[in-house]
VEXLO-542178 format. One record per residue: x, y, z of N, C-alpha, C in turn; residue number from 1. Coordinates in nm, 4 decimals, m for minus. Example, Ala and Ser with C-alpha at 12.3 -4.5 7.8 and 13.67 -1.06 7.14 Angstrom:
! residues 2
+----------+----------+----------+----------+----------+----------+----------+----------+----------+-----+
!      n.X !      n.Y !      n.Z !     ca.X !     ca.Y !     ca.Z !      c.X !      c.Y !      c.Z ! num !
+----------+----------+----------+----------+----------+----------+----------+----------+----------+-----+
!   1.3190 !  m0.5690 !   0.7800 !   1.2300 !  m0.4500 !   0.7800 !   1.3200 !  m0.3300 !   0.7800 !   1 !
!   1.2850 !  m0.2250 !   0.7080 !   1.3670 !  m0.1060 !   0.7140 !   1.2900 !   0.0030 !   0.7870 !   2 !
+----------+----------+----------+----------+----------+----------+----------+----------+----------+-----+
END
This chain:
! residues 158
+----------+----------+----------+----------+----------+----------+----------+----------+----------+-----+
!      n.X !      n.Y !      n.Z !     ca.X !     ca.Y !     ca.Z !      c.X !      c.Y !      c.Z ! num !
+----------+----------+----------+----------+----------+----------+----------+----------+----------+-----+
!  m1.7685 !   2.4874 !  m1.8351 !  m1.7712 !   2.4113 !  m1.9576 !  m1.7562 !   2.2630 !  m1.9240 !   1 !
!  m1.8369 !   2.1798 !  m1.9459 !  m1.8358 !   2.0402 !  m1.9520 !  m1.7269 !   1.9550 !  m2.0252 !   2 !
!  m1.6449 !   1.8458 !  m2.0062 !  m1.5894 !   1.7965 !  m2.0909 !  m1.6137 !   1.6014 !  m2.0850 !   3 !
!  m1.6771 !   1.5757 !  m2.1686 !  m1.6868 !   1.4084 !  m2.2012 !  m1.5499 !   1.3829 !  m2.1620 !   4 !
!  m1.5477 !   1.2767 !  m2.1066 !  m1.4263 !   1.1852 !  m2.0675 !  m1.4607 !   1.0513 !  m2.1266 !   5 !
!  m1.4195 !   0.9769 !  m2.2061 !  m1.4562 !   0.8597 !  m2.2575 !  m1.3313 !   0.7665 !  m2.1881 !   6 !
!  m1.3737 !   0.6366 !  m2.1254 !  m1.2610 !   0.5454 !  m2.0787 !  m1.2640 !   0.4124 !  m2.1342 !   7 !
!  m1.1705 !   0.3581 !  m2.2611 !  m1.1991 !   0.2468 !  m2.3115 !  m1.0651 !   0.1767 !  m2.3242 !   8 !
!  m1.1296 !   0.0209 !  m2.3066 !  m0.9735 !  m0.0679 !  m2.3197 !  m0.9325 !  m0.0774 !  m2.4669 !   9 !
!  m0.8074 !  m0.0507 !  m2.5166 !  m0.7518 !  m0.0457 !  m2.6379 !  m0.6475 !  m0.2042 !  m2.6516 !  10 !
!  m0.6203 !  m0.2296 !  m2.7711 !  m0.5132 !  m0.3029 !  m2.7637 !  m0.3790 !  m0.2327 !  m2.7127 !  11 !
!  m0.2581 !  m0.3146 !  m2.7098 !  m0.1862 !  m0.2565 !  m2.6381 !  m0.0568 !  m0.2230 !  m2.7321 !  12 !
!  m0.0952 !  m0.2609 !  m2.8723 !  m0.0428 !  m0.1950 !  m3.0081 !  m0.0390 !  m0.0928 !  m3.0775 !  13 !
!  m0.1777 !  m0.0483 !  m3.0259 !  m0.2327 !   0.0531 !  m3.1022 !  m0.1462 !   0.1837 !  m3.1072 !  14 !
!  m0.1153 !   0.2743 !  m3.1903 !  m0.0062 !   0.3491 !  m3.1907 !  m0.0642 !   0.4454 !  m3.0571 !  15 !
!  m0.1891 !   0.4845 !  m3.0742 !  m0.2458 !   0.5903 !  m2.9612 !  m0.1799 !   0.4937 !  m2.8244 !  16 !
!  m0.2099 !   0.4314 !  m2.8096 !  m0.1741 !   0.3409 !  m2.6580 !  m0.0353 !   0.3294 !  m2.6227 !  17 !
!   0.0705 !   0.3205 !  m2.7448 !   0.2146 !   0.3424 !  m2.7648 !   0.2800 !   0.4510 !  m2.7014 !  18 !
!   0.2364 !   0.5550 !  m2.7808 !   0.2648 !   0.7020 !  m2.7505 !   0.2391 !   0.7286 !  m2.6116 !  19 !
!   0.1021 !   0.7250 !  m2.5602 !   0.0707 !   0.7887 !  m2.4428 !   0.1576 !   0.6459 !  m2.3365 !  20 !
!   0.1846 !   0.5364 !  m2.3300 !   0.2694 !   0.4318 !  m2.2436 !   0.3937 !   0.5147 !  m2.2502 !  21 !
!   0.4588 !   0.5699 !  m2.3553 !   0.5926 !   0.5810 !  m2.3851 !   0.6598 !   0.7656 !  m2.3081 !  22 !
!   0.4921 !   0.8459 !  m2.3440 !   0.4771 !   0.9902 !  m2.2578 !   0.4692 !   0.9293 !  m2.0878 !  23 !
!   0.3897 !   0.8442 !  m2.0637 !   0.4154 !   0.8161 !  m1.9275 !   0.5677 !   0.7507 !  m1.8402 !  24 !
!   0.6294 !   0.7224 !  m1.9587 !   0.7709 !   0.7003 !  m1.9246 !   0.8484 !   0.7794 !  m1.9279 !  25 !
!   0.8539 !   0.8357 !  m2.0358 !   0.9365 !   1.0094 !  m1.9981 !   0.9036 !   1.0776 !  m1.9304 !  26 !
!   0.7895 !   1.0775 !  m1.8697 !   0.7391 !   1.1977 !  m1.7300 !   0.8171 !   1.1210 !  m1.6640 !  27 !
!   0.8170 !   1.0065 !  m1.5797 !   0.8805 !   0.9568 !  m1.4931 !   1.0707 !   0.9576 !  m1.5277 !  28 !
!   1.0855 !   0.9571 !  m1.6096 !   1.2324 !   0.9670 !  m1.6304 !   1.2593 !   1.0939 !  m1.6206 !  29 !
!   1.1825 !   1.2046 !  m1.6386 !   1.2175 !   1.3682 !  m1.6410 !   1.1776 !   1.3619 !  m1.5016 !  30 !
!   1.1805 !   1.2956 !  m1.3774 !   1.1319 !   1.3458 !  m1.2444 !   1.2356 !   1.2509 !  m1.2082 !  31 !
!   1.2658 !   1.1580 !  m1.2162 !   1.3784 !   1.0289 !  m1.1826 !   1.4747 !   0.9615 !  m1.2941 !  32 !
!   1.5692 !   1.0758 !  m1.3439 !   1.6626 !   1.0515 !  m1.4218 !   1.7616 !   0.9191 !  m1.3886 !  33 !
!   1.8009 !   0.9247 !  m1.2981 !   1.8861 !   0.7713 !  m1.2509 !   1.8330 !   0.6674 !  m1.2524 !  34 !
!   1.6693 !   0.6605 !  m1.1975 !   1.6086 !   0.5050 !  m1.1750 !   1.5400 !   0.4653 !  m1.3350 !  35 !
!   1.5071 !   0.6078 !  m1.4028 !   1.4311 !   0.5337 !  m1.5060 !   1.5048 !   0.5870 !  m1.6036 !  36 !
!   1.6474 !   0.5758 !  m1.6331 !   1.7182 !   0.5666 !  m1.7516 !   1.7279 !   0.4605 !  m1.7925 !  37 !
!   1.6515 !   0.3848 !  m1.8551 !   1.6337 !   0.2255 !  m1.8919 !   1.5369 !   0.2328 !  m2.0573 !  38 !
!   1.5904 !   0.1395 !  m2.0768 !   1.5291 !   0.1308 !  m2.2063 !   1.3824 !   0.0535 !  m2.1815 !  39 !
!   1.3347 !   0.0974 !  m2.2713 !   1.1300 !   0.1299 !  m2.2739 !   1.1348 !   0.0801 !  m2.4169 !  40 !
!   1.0564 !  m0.0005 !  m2.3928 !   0.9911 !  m0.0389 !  m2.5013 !   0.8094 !  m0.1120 !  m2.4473 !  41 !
!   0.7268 !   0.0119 !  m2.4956 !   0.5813 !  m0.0258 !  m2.4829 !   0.5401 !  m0.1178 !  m2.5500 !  42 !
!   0.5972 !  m0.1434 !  m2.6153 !   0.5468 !  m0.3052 !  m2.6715 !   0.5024 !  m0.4201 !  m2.5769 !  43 !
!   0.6203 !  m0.3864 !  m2.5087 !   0.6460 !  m0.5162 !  m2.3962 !   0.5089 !  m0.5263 !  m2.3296 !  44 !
!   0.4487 !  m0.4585 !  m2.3289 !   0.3260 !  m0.4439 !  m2.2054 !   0.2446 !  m0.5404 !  m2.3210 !  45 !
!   0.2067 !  m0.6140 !  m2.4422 !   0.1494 !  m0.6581 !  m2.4917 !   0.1943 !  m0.8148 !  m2.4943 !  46 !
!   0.3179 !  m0.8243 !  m2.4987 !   0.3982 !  m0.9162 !  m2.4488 !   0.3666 !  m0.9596 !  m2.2872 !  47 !
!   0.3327 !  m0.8561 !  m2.1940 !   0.3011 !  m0.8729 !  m2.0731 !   0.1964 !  m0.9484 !  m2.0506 !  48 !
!   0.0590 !  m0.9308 !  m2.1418 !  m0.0367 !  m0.9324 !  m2.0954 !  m0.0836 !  m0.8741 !  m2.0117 !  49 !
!  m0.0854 !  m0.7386 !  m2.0302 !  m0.1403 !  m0.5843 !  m1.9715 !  m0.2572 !  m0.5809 !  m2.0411 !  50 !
!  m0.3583 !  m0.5028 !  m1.9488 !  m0.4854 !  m0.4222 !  m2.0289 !  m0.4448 !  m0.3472 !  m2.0137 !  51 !
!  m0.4951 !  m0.2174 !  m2.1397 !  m0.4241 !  m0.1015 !  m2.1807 !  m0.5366 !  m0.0061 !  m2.1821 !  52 !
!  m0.5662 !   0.0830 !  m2.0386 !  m0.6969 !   0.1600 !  m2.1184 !  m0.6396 !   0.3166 !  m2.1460 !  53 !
!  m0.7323 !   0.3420 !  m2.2307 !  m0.6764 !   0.5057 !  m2.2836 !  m0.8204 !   0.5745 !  m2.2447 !  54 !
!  m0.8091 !   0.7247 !  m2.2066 !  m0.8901 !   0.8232 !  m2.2110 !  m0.9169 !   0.8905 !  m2.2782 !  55 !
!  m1.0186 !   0.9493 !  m2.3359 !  m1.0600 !   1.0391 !  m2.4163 !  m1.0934 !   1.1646 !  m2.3797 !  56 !
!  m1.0630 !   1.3085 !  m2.3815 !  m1.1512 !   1.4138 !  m2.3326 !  m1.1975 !   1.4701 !  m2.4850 !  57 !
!  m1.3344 !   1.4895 !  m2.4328 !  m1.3396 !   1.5849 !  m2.5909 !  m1.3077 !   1.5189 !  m2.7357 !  58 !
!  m1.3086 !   1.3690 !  m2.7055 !  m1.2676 !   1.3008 !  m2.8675 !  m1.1237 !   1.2983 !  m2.8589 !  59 !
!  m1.0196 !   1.3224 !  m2.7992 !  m0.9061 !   1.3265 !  m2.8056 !  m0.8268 !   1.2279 !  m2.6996 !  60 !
!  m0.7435 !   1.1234 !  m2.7377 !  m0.6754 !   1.0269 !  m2.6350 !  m0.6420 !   1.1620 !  m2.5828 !  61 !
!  m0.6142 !   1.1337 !  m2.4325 !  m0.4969 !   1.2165 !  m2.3276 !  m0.4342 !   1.1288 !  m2.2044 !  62 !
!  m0.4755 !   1.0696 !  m2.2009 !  m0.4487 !   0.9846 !  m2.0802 !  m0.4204 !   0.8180 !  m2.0651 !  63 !
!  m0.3624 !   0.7325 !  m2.0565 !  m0.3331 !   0.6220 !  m2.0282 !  m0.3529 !   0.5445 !  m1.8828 !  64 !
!  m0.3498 !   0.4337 !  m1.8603 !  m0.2791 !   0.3328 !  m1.7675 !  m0.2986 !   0.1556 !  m1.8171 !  65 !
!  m0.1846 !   0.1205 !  m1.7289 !  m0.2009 !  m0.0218 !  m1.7612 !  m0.2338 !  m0.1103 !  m1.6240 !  66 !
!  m0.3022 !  m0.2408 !  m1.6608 !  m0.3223 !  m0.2980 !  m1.5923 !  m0.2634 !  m0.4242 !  m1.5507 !  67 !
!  m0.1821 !  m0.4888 !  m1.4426 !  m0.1338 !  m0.6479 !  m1.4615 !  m0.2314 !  m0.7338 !  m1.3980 !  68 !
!  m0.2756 !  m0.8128 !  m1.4351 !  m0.3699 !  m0.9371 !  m1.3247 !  m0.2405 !  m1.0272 !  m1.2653 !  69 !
!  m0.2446 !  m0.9674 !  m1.1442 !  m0.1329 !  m1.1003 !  m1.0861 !  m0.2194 !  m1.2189 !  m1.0087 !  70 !
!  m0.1489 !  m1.2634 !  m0.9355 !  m0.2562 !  m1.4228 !  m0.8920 !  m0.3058 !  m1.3757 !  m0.7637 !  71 !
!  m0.2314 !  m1.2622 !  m0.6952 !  m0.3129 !  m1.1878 !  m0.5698 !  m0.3458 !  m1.0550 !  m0.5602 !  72 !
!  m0.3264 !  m1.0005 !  m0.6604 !  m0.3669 !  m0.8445 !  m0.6649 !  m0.3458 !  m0.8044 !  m0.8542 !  73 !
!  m0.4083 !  m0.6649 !  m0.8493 !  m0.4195 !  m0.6081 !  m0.9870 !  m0.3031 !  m0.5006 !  m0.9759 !  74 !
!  m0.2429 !  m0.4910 !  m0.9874 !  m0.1005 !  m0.3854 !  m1.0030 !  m0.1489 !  m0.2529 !  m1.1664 !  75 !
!  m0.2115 !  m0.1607 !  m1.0913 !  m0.1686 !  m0.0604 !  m1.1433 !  m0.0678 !   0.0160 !  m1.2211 !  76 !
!  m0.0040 !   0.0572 !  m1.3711 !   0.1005 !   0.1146 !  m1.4016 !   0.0758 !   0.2080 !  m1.4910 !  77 !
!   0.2036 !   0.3106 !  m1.5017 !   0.2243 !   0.3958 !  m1.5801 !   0.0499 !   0.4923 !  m1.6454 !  78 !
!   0.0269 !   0.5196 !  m1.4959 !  m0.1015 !   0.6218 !  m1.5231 !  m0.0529 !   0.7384 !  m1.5570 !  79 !
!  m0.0831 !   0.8017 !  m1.6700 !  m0.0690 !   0.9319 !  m1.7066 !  m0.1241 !   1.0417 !  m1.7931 !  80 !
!  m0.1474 !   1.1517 !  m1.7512 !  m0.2434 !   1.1977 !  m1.8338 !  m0.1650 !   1.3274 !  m1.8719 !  81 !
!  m0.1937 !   1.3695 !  m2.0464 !  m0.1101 !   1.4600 !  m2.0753 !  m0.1499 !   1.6079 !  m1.9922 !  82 !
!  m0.0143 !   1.6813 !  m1.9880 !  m0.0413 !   1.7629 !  m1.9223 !  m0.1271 !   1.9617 !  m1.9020 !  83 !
!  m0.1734 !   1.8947 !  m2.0141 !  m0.2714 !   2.0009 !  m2.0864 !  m0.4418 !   2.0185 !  m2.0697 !  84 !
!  m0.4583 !   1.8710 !  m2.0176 !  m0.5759 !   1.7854 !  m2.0074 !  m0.5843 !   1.7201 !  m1.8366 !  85 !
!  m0.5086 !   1.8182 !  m1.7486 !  m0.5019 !   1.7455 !  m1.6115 !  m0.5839 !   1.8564 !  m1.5441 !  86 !
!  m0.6485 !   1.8141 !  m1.4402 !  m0.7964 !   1.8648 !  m1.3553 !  m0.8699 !   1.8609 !  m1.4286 !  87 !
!  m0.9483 !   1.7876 !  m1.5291 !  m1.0702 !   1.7662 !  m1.5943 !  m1.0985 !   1.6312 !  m1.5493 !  88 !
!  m1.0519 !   1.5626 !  m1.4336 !  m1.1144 !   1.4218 !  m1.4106 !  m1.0520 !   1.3081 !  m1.4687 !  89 !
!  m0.9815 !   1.2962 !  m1.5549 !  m0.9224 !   1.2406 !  m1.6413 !  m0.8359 !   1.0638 !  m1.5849 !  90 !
!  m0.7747 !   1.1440 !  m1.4631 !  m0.6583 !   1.0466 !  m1.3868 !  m0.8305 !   0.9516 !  m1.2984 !  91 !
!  m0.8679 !   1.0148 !  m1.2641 !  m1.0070 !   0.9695 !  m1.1626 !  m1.0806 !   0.8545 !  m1.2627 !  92 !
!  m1.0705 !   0.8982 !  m1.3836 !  m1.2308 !   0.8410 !  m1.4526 !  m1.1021 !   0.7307 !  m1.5193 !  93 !
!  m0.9727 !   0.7336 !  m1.5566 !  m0.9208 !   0.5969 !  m1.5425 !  m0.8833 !   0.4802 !  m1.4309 !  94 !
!  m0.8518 !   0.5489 !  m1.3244 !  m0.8508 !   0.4927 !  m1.1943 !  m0.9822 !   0.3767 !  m1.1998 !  95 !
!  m1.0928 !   0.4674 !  m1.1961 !  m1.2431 !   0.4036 !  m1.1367 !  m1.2371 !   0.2766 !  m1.2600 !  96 !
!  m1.1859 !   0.2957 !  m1.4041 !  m1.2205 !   0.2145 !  m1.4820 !  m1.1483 !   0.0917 !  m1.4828 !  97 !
!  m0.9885 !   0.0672 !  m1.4400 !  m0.9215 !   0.0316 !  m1.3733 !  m0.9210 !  m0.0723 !  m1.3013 !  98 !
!  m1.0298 !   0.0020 !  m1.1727 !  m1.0605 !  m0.0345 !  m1.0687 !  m1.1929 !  m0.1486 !  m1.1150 !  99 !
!  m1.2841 !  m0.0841 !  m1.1656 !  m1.3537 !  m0.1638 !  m1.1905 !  m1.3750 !  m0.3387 !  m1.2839 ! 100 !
!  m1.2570 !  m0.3037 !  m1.3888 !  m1.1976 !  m0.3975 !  m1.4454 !  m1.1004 !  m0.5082 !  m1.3682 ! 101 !
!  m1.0625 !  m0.5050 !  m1.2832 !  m0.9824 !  m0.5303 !  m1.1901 !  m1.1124 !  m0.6574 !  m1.1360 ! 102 !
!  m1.2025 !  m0.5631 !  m1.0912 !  m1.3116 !  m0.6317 !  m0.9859 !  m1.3468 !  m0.7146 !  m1.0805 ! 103 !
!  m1.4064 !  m0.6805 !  m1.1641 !  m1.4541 !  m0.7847 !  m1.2268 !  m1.4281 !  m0.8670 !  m1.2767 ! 104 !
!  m1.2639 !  m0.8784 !  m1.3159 !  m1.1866 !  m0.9934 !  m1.3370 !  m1.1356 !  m1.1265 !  m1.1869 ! 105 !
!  m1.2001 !  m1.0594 !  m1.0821 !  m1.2110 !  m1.1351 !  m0.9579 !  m1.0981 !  m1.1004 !  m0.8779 ! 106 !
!  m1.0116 !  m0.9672 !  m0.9140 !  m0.8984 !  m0.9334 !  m0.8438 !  m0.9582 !  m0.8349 !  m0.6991 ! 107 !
!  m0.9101 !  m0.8819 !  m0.5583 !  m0.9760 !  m0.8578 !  m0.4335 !  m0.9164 !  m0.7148 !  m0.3865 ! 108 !
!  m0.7895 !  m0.7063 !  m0.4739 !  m0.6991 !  m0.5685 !  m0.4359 !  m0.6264 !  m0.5100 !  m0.5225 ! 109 !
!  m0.5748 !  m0.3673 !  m0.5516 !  m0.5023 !  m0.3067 !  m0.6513 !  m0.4277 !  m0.2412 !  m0.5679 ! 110 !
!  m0.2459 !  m0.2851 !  m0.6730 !  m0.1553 !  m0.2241 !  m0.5539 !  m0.1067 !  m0.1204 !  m0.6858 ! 111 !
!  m0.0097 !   0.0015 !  m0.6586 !   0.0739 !   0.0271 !  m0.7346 !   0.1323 !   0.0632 !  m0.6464 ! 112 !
!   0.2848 !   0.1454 !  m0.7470 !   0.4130 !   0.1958 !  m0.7013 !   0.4204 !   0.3241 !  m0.7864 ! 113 !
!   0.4425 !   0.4592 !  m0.6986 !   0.4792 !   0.6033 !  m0.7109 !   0.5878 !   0.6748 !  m0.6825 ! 114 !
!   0.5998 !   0.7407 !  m0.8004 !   0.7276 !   0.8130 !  m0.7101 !   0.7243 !   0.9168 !  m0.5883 ! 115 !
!   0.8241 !   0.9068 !  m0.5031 !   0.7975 !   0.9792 !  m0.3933 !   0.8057 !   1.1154 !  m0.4046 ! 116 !
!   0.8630 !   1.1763 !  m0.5004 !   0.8065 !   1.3346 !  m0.4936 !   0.7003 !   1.3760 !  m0.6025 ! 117 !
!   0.6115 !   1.2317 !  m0.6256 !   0.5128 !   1.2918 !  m0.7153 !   0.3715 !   1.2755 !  m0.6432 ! 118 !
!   0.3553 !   1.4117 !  m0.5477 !   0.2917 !   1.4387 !  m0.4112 !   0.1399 !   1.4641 !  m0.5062 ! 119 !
!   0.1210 !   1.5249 !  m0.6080 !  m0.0217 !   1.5270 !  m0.6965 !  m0.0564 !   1.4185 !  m0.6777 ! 120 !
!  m0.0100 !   1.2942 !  m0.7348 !  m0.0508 !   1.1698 !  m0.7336 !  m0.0893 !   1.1483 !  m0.6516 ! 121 !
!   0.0433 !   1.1441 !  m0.5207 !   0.0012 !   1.0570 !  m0.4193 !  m0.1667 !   1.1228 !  m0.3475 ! 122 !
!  m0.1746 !   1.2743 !  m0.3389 !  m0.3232 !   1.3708 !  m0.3186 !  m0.4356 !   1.2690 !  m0.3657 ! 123 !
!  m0.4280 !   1.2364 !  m0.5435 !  m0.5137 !   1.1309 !  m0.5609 !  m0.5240 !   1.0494 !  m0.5326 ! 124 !
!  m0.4526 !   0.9401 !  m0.5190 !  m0.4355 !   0.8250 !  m0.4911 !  m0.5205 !   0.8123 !  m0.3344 ! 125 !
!  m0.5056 !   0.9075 !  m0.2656 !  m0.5396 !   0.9108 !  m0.1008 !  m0.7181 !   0.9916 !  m0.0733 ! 126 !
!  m0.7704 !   1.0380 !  m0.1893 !  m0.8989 !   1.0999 !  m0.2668 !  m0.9302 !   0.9882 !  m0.2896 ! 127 !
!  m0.8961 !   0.8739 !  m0.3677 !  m0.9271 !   0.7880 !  m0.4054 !  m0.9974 !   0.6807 !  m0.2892 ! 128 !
!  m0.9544 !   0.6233 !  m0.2062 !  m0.9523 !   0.5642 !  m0.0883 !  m0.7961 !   0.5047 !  m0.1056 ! 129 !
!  m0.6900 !   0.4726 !  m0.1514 !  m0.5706 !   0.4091 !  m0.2088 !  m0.4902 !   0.4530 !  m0.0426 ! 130 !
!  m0.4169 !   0.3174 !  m0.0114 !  m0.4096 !   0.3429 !   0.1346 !  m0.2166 !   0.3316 !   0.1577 ! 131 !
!  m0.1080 !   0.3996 !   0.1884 !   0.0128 !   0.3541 !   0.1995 !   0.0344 !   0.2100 !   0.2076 ! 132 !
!   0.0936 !   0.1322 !   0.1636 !   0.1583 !   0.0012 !   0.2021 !   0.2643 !   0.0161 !   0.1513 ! 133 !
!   0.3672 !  m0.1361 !   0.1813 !   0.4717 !  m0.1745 !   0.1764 !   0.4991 !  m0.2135 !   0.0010 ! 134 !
!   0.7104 !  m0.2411 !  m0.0197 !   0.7146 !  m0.2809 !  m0.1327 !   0.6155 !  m0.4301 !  m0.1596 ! 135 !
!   0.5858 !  m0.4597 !  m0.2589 !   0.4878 !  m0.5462 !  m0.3235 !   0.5533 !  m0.6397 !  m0.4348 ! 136 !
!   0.5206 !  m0.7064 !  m0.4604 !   0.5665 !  m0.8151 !  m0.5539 !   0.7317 !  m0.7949 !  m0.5906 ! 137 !
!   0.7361 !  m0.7826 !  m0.6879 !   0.8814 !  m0.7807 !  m0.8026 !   0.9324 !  m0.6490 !  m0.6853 ! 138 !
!   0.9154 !  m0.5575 !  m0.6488 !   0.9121 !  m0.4042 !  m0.6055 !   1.0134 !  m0.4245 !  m0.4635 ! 139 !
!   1.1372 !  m0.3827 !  m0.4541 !   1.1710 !  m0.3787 !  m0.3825 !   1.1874 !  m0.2330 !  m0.2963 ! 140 !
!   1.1750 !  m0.1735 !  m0.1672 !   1.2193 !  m0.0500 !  m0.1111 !   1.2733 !   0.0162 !  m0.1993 ! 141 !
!   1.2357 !   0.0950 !  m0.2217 !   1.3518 !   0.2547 !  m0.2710 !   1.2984 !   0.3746 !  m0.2259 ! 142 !
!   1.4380 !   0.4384 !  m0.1773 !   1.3464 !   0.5879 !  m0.1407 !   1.3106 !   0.6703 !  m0.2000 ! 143 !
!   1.3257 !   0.6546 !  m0.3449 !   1.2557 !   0.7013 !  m0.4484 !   1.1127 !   0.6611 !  m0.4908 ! 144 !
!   1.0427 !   0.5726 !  m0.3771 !   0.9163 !   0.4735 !  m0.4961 !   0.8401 !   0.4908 !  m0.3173 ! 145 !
!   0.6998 !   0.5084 !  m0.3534 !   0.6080 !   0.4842 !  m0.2530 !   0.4800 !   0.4123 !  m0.3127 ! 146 !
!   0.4298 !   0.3517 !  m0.2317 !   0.3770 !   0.1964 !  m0.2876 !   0.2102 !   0.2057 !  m0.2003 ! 147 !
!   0.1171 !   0.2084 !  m0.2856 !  m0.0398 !   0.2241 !  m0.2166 !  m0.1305 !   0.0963 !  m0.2908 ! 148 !
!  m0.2327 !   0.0891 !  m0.1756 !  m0.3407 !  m0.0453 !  m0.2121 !  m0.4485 !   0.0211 !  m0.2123 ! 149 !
!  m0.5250 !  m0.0574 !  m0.2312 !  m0.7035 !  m0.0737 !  m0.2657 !  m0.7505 !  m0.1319 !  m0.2353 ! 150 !
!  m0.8360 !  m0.2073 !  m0.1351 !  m0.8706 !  m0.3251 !  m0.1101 !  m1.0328 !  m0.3038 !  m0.2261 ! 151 !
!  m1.0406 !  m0.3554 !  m0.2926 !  m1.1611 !  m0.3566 !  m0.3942 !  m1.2503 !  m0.4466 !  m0.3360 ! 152 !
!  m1.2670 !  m0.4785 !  m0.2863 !  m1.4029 !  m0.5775 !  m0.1791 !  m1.5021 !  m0.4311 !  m0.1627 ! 153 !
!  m1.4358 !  m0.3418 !  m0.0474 !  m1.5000 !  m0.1932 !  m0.0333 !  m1.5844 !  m0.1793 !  m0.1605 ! 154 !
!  m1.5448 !  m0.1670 !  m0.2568 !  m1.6138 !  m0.1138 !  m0.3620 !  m1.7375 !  m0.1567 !  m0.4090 ! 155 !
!  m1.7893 !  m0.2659 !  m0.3031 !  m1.9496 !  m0.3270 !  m0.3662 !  m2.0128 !  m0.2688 !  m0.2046 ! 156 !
!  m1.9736 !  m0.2197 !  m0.1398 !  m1.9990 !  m0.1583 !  m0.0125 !  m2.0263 !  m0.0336 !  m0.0087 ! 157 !
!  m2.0111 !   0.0448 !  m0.1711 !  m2.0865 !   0.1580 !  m0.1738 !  m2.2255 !   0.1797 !  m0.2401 ! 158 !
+----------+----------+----------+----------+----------+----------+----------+----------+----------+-----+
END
């Protein structure tokens, strides 16, 4: 059975974009109760100046991530896709969109930060071409957090 994946940038208000920012924070707090017992408020990411894209399968949001433009790389966050709607491509076809938004805003690399026993991810992330590196910007060491790049140059090389 086929399923449409639609990948579009939303505002970062929008209640759909809310919800699924706010589900990607409770996954991470239900896997890392100590580091991410912090107060969340998805708003902030609009306040950030985040792009906010959401996924569609089948007509239905399921999936999120956000984007930061920093002055040397695109920082990846809070990718998540509900968990009902995972192996249909979903995490992939936001990644690539992501990725591509990234490039075309003139950003040369995309870093994020993972948690270390969230080994699915890291599977993608390394499917992806997404390569281990070091803590990154604001991001200091924790042995809870593992930290991967992109060099997006590659990506006009395919």
């Amino acid at each position: 059975m086929s399923h449409d994946i639609d990948v579009f940038e939303a505002a970062p208000t929008s209640s759909v974009a809310l919800a699924l920012l706010q589900a990607a924070h409770d996954a991470m707090k239900a896997h890392y109760p100590r580091k991410w017992d912090i107060e969340f408020d998805p708003r902030s990411f609009a306040l950030a100046d985040a792009s906010i894209f959401l996924a569609c399968l089948s007509g239905k949001a399921v999936g999120c991530c956000a984007l930061f433009l920093r002055p040397d790389f695109a920082e990846l966050k809070k990718l998540h896709v509900a968990p009902a709607s995972r192996g249909f491509g979903v995490a992939e076809a936001l990644v690539g969109y992501a990725e591509a938004f990234a490039q075309a805003t003139g950003s040369r690399k995309i870093m994020l930060e993972s948690g270390a026993r969230l080994h699915a991810a890291h599977r993608l992330y390394s499917r992806l071409g997404y390569q281990p590196c070091g803590a990154f910007g604001t991001h200091t060491p924790d042995p809870d957090s593992c930290f991967f790049e992109k060099d997006l140059q590659r990506l006009d090389d395919r």
